[in-house]
N, C-alpha and C positions, 0 to 999 in steps of 0.2 A: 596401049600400055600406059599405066600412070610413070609418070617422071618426076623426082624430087631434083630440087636447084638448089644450090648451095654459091652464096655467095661471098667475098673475100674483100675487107675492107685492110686502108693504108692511113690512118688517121681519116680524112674526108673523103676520099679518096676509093671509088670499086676498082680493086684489082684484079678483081678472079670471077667469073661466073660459068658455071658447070654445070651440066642437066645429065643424070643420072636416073636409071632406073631406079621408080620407088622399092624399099625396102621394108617388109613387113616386120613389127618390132613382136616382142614377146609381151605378149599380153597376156592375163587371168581373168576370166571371167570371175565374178565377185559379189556375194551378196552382203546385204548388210539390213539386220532386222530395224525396221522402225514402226515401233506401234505392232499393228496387226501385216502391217505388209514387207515382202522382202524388195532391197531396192535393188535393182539388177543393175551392176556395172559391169567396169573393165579397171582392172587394177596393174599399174604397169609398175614393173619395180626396176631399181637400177642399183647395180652396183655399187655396194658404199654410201650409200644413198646415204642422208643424214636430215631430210628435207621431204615433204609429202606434202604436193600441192592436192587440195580437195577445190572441185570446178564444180561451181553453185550455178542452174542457168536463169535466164529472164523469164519473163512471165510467158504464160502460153503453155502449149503442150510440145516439151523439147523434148528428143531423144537426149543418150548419154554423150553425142558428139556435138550436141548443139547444132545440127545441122540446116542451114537455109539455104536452099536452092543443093547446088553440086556441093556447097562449104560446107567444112568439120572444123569449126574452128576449136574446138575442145580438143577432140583429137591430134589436129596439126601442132595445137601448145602443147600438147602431152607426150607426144614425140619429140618434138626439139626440148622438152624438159628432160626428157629421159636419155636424150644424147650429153646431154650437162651433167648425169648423176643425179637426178631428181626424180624420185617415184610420183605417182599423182593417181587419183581415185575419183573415177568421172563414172555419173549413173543416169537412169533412163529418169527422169522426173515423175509424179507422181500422179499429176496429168496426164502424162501419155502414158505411163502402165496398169496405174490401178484408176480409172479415171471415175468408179464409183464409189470410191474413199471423198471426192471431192463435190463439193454440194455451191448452192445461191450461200448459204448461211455461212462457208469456209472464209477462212481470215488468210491474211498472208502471211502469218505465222503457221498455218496450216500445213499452205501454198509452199513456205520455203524454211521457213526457219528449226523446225520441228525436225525435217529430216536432215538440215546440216549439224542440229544438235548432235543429232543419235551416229551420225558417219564421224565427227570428230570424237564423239565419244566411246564410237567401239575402236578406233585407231589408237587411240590414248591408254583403253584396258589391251591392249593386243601387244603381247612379247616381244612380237616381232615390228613393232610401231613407235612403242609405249615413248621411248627416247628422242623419237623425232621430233624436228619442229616443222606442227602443223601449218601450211596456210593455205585459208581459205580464199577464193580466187573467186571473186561472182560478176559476172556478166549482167548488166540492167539492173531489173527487182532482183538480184542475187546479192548483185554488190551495194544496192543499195541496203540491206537486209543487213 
């Protein structure tokens, strides 16, 4: 069984710690056109929300959860985002989905920048987005980008 922990500070101080069965959140599967390809995510939204974190990952060929080894660490930030009220929009990278989009001759504007343009900018024209404040969140070559 997966187990979530939840822990409880007092200034410096852990007060509380509790392990609880994981809880699966409400997720949307989500595409997002860039160029000729669709980018498959997961779009989690939360009530009230006023905030949409977008999760850019590091180099290499990442899934949408950034996953290394058993870790999600996309995931696990987009869950405790979306426990705060904060939506966020994490996707399969473009290396590991369309991995013949990507050549020797690809730049890392290619590689990263191109598609976090097109995902801030269909969130921006989107009704249901247009008012948030976007941030982009990048991991390695994400963040450094």
């Amino acid at each position: 069984m997966a187990l979530d922990f939840d822990i409880s500070f007092k200034e410096d101080k852990i007060v509380g710690f509790f392990l609880k069965q994981h809880q699966e959140v409400n997720a949307n599967d989500y595409k997002i056109k860039s160029g000729t390809i669709d980018l498959k995510g997961t779009l989690l939204e939360a009530e009230k929300s006023s905030i949409l974190v977008v999760f850019i990952h590091g180099s290499g060929t990442n899934d949408r959860d950034e996953t290394i080894g058993p870790n999600k660490p996309f995931k696990d930030m987009a869950e405790a985002f979306q426990k705060e009220g904060i939506a966020s929009y994490r996707f399969d990278k473009r290396t590991k989905s369309n991995p013949e989009t990507f050549s020797d001759e690809s730049t890392v504007e290619d590689e990263v920048v191109v598609d976090a343009v097109a995902i801030v900018n269909h969130f921006r024209s989107s009704e249901k987005f247009k008012n948030h404040k976007i941030i982009v969140l990048g991991h390695s070559l994400g963040a450094f980008m």
